[in-house]
C-alpha positions in Angstrom: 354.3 -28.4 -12.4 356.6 -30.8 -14.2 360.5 -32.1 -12.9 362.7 -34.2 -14.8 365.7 -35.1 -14.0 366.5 -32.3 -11.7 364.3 -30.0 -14.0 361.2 -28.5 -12.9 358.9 -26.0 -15.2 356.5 -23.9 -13.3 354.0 -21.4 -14.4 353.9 -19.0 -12.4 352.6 -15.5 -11.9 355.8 -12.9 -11.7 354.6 -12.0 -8.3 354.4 -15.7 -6.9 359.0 -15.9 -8.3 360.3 -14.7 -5.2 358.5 -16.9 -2.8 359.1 -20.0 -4.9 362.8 -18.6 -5.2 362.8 -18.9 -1.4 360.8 -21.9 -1.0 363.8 -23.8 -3.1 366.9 -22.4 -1.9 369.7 -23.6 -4.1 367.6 -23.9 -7.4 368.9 -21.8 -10.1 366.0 -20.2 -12.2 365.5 -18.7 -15.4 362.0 -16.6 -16.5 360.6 -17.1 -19.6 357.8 -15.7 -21.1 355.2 -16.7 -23.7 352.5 -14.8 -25.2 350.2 -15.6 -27.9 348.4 -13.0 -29.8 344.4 -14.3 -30.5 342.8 -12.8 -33.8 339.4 -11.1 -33.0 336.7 -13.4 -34.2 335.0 -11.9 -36.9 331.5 -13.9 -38.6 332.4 -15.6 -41.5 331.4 -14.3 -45.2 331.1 -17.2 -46.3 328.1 -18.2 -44.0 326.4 -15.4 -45.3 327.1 -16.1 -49.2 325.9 -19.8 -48.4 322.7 -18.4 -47.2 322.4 -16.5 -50.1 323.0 -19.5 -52.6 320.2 -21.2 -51.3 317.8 -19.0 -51.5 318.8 -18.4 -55.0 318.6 -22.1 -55.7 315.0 -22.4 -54.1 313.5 -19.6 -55.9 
């Protein structure tokens, strides 16, 4: 929770809204919402090819 200035940002759950709603009668509100997509991981190629150099270079 962070409040500035009469400002206060809250992350909350969207079931957890109506009793904060309650908890601070005469707030006003807005819901935003944020989502990130995260990439699958996948190994790297190049970890592979590195491997392969060096046992090219030793032999």
């Amino acid at each position: 929770m962070k409040s500035l200035a009469g400002t206060m940002l809250l992350e909350l759950a969207p079931a957890q809204v109506p009793e904060v709603a309650k908890a601070l009668p005469g707030w006003r509100y807005a819901a935003e919402r944020k989502t990130t997509r995260v990439p699958e991981r996948k190994p790297l190629e190049r970890s592979k090819s590195r491997g392969a150099l060096a046992a090219a270079a030793k032999g």
